[in-house]
C-alpha positions as CSV (number, residue, x, y, z in Angstrom):
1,X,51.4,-63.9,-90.3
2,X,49.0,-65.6,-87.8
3,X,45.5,-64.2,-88.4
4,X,42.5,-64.8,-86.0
5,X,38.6,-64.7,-87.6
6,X,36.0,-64.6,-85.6
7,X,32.5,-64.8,-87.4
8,X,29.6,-66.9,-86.0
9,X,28.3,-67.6,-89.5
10,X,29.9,-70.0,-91.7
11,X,29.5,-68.1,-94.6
12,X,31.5,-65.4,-93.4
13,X,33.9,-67.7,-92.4
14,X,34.4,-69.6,-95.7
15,X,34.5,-66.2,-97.7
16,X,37.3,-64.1,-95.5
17,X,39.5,-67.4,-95.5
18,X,39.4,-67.8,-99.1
19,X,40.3,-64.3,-99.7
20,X,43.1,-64.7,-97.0
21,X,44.1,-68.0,-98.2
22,X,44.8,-66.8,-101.7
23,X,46.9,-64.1,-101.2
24,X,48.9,-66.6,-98.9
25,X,51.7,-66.7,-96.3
26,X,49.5,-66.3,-93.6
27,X,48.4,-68.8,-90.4
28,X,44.5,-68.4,-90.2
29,X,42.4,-69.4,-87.1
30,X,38.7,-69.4,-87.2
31,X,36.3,-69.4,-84.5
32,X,32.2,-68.9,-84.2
33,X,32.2,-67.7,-80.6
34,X,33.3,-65.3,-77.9
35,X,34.8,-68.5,-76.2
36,X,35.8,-69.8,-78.6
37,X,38.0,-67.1,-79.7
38,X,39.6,-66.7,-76.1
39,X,40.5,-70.0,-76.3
40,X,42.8,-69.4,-79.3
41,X,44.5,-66.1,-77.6
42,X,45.2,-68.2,-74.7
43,X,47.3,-70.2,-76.9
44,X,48.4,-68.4,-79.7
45,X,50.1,-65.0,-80.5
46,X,48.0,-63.7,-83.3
47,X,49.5,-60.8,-85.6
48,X,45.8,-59.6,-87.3
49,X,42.1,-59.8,-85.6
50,X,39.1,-59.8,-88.0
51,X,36.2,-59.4,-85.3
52,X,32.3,-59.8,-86.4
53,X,30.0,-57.7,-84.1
54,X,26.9,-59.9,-84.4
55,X,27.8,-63.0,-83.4
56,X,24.7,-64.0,-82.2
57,X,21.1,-63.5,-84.0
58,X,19.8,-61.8,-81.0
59,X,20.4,-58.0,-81.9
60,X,20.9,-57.6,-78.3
61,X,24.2,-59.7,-78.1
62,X,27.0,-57.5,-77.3
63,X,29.9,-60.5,-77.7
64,X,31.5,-58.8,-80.4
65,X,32.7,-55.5,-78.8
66,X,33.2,-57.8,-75.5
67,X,35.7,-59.6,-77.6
68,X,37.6,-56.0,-79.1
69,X,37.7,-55.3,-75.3
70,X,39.3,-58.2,-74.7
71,X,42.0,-58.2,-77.4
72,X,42.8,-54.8,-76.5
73,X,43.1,-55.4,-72.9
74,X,45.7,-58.6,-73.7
75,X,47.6,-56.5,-76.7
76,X,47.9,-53.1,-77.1
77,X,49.0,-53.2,-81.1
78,X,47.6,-56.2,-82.5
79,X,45.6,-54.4,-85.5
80,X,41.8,-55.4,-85.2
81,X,39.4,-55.3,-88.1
82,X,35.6,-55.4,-87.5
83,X,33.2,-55.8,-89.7
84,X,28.9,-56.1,-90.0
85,X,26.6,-54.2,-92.0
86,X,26.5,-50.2,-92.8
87,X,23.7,-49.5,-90.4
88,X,25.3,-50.7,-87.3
89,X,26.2,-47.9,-84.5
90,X,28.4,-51.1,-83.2
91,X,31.0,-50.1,-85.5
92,X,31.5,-46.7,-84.1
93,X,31.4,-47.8,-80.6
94,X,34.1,-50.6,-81.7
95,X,36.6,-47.5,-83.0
96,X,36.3,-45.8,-79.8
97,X,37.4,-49.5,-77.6
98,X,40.7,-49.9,-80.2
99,X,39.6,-51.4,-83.6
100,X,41.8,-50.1,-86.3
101,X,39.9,-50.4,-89.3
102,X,35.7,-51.9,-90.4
103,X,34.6,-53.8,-93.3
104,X,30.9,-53.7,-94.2
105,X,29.9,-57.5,-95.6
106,X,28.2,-56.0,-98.2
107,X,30.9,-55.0,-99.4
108,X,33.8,-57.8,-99.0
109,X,35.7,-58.3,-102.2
110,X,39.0,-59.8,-102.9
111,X,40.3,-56.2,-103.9
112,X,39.9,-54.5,-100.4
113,X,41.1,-56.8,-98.2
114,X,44.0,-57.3,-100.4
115,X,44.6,-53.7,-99.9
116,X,43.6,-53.7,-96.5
117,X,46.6,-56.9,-96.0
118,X,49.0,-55.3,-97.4
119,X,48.5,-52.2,-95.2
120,X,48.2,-54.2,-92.3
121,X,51.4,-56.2,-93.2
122,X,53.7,-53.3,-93.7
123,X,52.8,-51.7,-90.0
124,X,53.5,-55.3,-88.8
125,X,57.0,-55.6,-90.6
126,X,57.7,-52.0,-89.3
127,X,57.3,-53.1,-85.8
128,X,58.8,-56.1,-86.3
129,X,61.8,-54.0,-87.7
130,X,61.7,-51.8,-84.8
131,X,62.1,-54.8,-82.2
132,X,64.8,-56.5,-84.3
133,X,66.8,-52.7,-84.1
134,X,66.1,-52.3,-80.4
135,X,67.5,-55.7,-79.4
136,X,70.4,-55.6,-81.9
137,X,71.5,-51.9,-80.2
138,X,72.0,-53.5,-76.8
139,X,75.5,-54.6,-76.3
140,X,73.7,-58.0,-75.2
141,X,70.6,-58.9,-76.1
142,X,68.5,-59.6,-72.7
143,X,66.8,-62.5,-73.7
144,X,70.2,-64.2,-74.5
145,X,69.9,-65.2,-70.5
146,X,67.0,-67.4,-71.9
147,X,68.9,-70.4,-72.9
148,X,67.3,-72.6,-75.4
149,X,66.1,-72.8,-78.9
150,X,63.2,-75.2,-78.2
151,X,59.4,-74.0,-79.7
152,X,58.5,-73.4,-76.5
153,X,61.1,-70.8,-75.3
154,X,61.4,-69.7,-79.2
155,X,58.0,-68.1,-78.4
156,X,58.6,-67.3,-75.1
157,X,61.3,-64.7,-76.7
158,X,59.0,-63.5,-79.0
159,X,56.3,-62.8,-76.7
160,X,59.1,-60.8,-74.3
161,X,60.0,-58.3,-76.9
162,X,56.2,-57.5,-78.2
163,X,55.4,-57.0,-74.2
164,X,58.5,-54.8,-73.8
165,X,57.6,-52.5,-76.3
166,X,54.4,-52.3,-76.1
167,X,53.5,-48.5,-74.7
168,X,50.6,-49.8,-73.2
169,X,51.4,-52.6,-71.1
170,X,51.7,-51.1,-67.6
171,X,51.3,-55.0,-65.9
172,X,52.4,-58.1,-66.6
173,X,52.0,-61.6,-65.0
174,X,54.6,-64.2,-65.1
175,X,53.6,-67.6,-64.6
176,X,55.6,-70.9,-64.6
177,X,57.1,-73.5,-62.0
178,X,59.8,-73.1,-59.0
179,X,63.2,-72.8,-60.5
180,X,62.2,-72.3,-64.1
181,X,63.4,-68.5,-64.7
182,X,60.6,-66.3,-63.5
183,X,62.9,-63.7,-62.8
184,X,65.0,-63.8,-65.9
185,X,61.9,-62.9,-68.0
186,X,61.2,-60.2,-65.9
187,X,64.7,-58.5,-66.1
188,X,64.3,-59.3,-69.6
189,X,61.2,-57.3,-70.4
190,X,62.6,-54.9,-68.4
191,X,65.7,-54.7,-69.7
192,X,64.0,-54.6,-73.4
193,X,61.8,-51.8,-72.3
194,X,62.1,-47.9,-73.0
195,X,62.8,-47.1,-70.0
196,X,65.4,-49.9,-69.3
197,X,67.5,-47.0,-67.5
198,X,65.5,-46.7,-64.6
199,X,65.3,-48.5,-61.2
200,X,64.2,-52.7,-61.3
201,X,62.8,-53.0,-58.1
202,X,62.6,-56.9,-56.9
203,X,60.3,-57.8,-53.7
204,X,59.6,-61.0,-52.7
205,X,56.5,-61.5,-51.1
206,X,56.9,-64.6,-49.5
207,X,59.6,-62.4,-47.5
208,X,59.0,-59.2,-46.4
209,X,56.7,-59.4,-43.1
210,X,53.8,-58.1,-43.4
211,X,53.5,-55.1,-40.8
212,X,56.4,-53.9,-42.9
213,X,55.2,-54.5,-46.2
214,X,53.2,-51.4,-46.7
215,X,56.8,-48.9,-46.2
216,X,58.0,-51.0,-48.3
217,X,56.1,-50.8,-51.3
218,X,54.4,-47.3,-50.7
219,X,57.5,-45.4,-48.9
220,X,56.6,-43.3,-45.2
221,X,56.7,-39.9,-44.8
222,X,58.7,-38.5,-41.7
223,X,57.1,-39.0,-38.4
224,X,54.9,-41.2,-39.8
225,X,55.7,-43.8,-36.9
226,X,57.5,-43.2,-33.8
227,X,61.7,-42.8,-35.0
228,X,60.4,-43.1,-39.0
229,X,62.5,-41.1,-40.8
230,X,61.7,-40.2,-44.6
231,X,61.3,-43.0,-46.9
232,X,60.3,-42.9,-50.8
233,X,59.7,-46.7,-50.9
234,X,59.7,-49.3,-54.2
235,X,57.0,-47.4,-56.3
236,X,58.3,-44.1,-56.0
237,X,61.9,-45.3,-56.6
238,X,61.1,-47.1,-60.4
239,X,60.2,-43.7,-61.5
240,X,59.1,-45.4,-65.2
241,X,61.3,-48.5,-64.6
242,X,59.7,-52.0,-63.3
243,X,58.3,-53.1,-60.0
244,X,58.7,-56.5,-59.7
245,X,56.5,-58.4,-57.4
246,X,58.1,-61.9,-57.1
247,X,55.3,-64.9,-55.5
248,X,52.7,-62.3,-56.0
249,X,50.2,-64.8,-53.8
250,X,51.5,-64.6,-51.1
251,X,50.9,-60.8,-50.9
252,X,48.4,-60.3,-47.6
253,X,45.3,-59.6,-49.0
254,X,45.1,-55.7,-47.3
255,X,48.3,-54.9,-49.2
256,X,45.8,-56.7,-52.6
257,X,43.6,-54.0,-52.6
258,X,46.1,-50.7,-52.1
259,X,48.1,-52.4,-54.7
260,X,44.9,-52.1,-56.8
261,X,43.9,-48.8,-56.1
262,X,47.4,-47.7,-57.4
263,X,47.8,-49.4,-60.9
264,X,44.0,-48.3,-61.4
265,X,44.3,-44.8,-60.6
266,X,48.0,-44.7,-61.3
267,X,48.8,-42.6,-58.2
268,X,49.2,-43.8,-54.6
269,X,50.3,-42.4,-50.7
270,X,52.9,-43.2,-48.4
271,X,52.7,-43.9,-44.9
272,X,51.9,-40.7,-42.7
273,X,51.1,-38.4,-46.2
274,X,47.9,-37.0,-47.7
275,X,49.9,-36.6,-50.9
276,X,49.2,-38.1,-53.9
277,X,52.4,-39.3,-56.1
278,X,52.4,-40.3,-59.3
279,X,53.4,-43.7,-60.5
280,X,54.8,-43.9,-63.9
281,X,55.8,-47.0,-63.6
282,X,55.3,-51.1,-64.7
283,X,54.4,-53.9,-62.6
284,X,55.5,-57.3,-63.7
285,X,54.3,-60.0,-61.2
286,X,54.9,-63.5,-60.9
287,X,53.8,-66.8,-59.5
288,X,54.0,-70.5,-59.3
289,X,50.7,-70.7,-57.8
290,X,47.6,-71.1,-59.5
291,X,45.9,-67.5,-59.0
292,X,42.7,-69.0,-60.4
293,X,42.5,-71.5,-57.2
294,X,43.8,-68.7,-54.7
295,X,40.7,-66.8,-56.1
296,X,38.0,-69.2,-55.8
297,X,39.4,-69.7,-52.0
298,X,39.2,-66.4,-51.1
299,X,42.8,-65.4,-50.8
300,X,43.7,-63.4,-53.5
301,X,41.3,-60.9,-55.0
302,X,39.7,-61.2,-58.1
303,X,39.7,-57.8,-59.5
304,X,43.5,-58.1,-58.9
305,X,44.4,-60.6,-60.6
306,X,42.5,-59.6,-63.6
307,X,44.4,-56.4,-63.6
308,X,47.8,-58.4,-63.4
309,X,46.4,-60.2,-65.8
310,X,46.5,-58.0,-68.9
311,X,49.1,-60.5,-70.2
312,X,50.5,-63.6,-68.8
313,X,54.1,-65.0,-69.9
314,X,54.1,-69.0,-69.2
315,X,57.7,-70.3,-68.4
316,X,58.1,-73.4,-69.7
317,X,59.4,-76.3,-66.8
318,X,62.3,-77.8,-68.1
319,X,60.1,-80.9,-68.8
320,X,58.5,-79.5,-71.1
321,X,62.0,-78.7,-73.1
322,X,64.1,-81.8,-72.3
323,X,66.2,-80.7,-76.3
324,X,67.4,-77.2,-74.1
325,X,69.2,-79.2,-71.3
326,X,72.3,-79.5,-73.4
327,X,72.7,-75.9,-74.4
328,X,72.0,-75.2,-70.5
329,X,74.9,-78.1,-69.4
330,X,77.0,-75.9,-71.8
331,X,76.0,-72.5,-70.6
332,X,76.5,-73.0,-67.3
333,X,79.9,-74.9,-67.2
334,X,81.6,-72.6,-69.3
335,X,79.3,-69.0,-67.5
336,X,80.2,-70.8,-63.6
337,X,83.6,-71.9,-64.9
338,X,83.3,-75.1,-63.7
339,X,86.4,-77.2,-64.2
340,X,84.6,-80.8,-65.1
341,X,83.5,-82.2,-68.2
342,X,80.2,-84.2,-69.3
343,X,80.7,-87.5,-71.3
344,X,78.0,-87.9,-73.8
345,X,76.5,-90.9,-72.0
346,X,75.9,-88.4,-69.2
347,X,74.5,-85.7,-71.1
348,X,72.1,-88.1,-71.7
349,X,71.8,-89.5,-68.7
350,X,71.4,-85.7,-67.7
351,X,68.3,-85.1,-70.2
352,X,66.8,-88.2,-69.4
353,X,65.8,-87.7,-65.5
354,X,63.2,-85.7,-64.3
355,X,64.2,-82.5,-62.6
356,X,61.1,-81.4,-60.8
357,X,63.6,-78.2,-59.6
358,X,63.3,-77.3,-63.4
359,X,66.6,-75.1,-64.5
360,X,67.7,-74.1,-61.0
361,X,68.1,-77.7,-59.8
362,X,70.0,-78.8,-63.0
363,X,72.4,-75.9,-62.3
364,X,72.7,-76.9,-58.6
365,X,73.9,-80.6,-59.7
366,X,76.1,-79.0,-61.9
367,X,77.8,-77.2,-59.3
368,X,77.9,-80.1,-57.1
369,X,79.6,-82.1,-59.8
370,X,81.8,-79.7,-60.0
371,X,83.7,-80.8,-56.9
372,X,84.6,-84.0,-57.9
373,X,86.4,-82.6,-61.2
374,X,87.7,-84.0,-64.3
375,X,85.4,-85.8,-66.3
376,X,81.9,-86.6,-64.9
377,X,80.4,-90.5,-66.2
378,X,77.2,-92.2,-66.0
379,X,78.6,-93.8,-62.8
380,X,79.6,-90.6,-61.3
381,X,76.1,-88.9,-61.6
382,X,74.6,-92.5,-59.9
383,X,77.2,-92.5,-57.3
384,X,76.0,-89.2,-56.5
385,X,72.4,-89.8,-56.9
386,X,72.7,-93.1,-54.6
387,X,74.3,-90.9,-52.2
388,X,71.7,-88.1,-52.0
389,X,69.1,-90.8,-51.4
390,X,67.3,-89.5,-55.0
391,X,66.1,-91.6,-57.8
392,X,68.8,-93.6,-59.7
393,X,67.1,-94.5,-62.9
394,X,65.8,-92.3,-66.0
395,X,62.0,-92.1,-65.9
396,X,61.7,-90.5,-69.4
397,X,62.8,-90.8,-73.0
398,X,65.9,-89.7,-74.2
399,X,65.0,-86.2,-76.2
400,X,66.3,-86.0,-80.1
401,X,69.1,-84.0,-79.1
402,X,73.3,-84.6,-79.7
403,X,75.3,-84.9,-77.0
404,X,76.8,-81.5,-75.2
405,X,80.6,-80.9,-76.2
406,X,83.1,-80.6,-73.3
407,X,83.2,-77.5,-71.0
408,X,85.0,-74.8,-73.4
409,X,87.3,-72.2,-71.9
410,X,86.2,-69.5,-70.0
411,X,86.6,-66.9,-72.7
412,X,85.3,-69.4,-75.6
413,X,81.9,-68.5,-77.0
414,X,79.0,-71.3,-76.8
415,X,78.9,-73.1,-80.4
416,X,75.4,-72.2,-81.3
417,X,73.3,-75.0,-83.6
418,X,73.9,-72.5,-86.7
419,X,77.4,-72.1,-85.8
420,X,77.9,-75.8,-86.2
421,X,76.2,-76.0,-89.1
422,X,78.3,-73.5,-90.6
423,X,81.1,-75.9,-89.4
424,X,79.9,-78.6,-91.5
425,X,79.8,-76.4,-94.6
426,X,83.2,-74.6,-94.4
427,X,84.6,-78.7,-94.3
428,X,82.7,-80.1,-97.1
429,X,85.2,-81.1,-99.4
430,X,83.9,-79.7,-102.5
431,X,84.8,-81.8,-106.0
432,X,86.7,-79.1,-108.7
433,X,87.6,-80.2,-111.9
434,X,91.2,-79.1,-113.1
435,X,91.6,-75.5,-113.5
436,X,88.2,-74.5,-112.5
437,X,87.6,-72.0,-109.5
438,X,86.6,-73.7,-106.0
439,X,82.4,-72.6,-106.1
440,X,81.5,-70.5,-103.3
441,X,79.8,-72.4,-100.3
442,X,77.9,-69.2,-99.8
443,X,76.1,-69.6,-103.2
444,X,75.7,-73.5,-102.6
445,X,74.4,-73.1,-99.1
446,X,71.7,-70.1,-100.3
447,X,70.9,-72.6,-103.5
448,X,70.2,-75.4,-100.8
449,X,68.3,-73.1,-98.4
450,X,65.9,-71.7,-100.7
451,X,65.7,-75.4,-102.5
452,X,65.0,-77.2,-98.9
453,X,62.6,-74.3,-98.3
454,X,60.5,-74.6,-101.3
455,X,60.2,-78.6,-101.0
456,X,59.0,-78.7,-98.0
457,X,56.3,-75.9,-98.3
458,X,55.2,-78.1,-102.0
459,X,56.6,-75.2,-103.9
460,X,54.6,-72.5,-102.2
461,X,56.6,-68.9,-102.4
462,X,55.0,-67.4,-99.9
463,X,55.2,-70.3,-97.5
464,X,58.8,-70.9,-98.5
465,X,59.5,-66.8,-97.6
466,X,57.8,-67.2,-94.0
467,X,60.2,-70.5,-93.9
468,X,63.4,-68.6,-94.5
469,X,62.3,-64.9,-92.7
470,X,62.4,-63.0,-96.3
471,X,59.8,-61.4,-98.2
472,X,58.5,-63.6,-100.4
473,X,59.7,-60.9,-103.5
474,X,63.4,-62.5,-102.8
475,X,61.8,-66.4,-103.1
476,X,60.6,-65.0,-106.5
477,X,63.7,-63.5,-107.5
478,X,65.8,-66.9,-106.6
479,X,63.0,-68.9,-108.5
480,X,63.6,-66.8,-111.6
481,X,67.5,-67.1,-111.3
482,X,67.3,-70.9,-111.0
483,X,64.8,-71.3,-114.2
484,X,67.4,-69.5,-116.2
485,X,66.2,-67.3,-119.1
């Protein structure tokens, strides 16, 4: 559990990580300021908030409940605590903007926020619960389009299924390079959502011309223009599904503000029509631009993109998750049925070069490859490379991945990283002495989970649990039945 405190005096600091530290199994980031504290939500997903209301010694200092605001605006169900002293009317006003629970300081002991943990902990593993339900009833999960089990897209998942069931979280903002999947997260969050049944509504903006952009997103009523017949248009037709606004920046900056006006007041007009519809809906926009910069030059509003910006999904470029490129190689030969296969040497010739095009590109090479057949060498890929006129030579540093095996058949199922590991275990050749029953490699594999677990968490149960993703009763139970009577 990942756990954020925010206290601008030490003292507080030190005593609410002890308590926190003892009862263990928990991730714990401290900070002593406003900005400080948005600096860690900008990086991290944190599961618990403990939020100080003073921190400042001027009275006046409101940076506190600014910060509640703030949590709450970026995560609708992260539980936050506040806490400060028993006369302050801060603590009410706190409840009201989404805090969950308060803790006076006078108070703090070990005992209640033990008891307030283990609350906490049991709404978080019921939620958690909840997601892992939701995306094991789809036929498919979603996210399985997300190739890759590097840290970075590990999270990226993660952070998908919180936003898609959040209640709350009528806009999103996806951001991430050209040809890095943009697109995929969005009909991912949709697709993870409640309403996954209703209408996913792409628009590019960077294509629709602007003098008909407006019918497009808002609809037209009949007459409205001379031949314009009746016309619901995109936010009218995702009843409570998704509108997704693909190169948000280049929206023109009249359509900005009408856009606005309709995901504040949750209502909007077509063309031609005094009447005001309803919009139920979610907006998930995304960019390769840097919406800070189009801000601070004027051509993209502000007060937009902080409303987009309730939360913000970064896609990883594939630079920054060279150990994925083999899974990819594999996922797309065998999903394009492409009838080549990769040598070693050029898988790793593959994850060396940079690919500036991000996952897009590599599956363009791929497809390219694909015409010369049979089995594709270091030499083929430069050939190819020489002829395009593109660079020949690996710029970066081969990633600790193994080599991608060659394209399976169309109807064979990707060999995932456990799946070969489970390879390795059903082959052990397991010594038996005469007349004794082969041991089961399911016991010997637990036995050497929970040991590997335990060593390298220096014998910690509660670290070990988090390790393996069980409650840390089963780590005590395992320790027990290993110690013998």
């Amino acid at each position: 559990m990942k756990v954020l405190i925010v206290d601008d005096e030490k003292t507080g600091l030190r005593t609410l990580a002890r308590v926190l530290e003892h009862l263990g199994g928990m991730e714990l980031f401290l900070a002593q300021s406003l900005s400080d504290a948005l600096q860690i939500l900008e990086a991290e997903i944190v599961d618990v908030a403990f939020v100080d209301l003073q921190l400042s010694a001027d009275i006046r200092n409101r940076d506190g409940l600014k910060l509640v605001q703030e949590i709450r605006a970026r995560h609708k169900a992260i539980p936050i605590v506040v806490s400060g002293h028993a006369q302050m009317m801060e603590i009410r006003e706190a409840m009201r903007y989404g805090a969950r629970d308060y803790i006076f300081k006078s108070e703090l002991d070990d005992d209640m926020i033990a008891g307030l943990m283990g609350e906490l902990g049991r709404r978080i593993e019921l939620e958690r619960e909840v997601l892992d339900l939701r995306a094991r009833s789809l036929p498919e999960s979603p996210t399985m389009g997300l190739i890759g089990d590097s840290p970075a897209m590990t999270r990226l998942r993660a952070m998908i299924q919180k936003v898609a069931l959040s209640p709350n979280t009528d806009a999103v903002l996806i951001s991430g390079p050209t040809g890095s999947g943009k697109e995929l997260v969005a009909r991912a969050v949709h697709a993870l959502g409640k309403y996954s049944r209703d209408s996913l509504y792409p628009i590019n903006c960077s294509a629709v011309p602007e003098d008909l952009f407006e019918a497009e997103l808002f609809g037209h009523a009949r007459g409205a223009f001379t031949h314009a017949q009746e016309r619901e248009g995109a936010l009218r037709t995702v009843r409570r599904g998704t509108l997704f606004l693909d190169e948000i920046a280049e929206m023109p900056p009249r359509l900005q503000s009408k856009l606005l006006r309709a995901l504040e007041n949750r209502t909007f007009r077509r063309l031609g029509s005094d009447e005001e519809i309803r919009f139920e809906g979610r907006v998930i926009a995304a960019t390769h631009a840097d919406l800070r910069q189009r801000v601070a030059k004027g051509t993209f509003r502000e007060d937009l993109w902080y409303r987009l910006n309730q939360i913000t999904l970064k896609v990883p470029a594939l630079e920054e998750r060279r150990e994925d490129i083999p899974a990819l190689l594999e996922h797309f030969l065998r999903k394009d049925e492409r009838n080549i296969q990769l040598s070693a040497e050029a898988v790793q010739l593959l994850c060396r070069r940079p690919w500036p095009g991000n996952v897009r590109e590599l599956r363009n090479t791929l497809a390219s490859l694909a015409l010369d057949g049979g089995v594709i060498t270091p030499q083929v890929l430069e050939a190819r490379w020489m002829e395009a006129g593109q660079e020949m030579a690996p710029v970066q540093p081969p990633p600790p991945v193994e080599p991608v095996r060659p394209a399976p058949d169309a109807g064979e199922r990707p060999v995932s990283p456990v799946a070969r590991a489970a390879q390795m275990v059903l082959d052990l050749a397991l010594p038996v002495a005469p007349g004794e029953p082969l041991p089961s490699r399911l016991l010997l594999m637990e036995n050497a989970l929970f040991a590997e677990a335990l060593s390298r968490t220096g014998g910690h149960h509660a670290r070990a649990a988090e390790l393996l993703g069980v409650h840390r009763k089963v780590v005590n139970r395992w320790v027990g039945k290993s110690r013998g009577p």
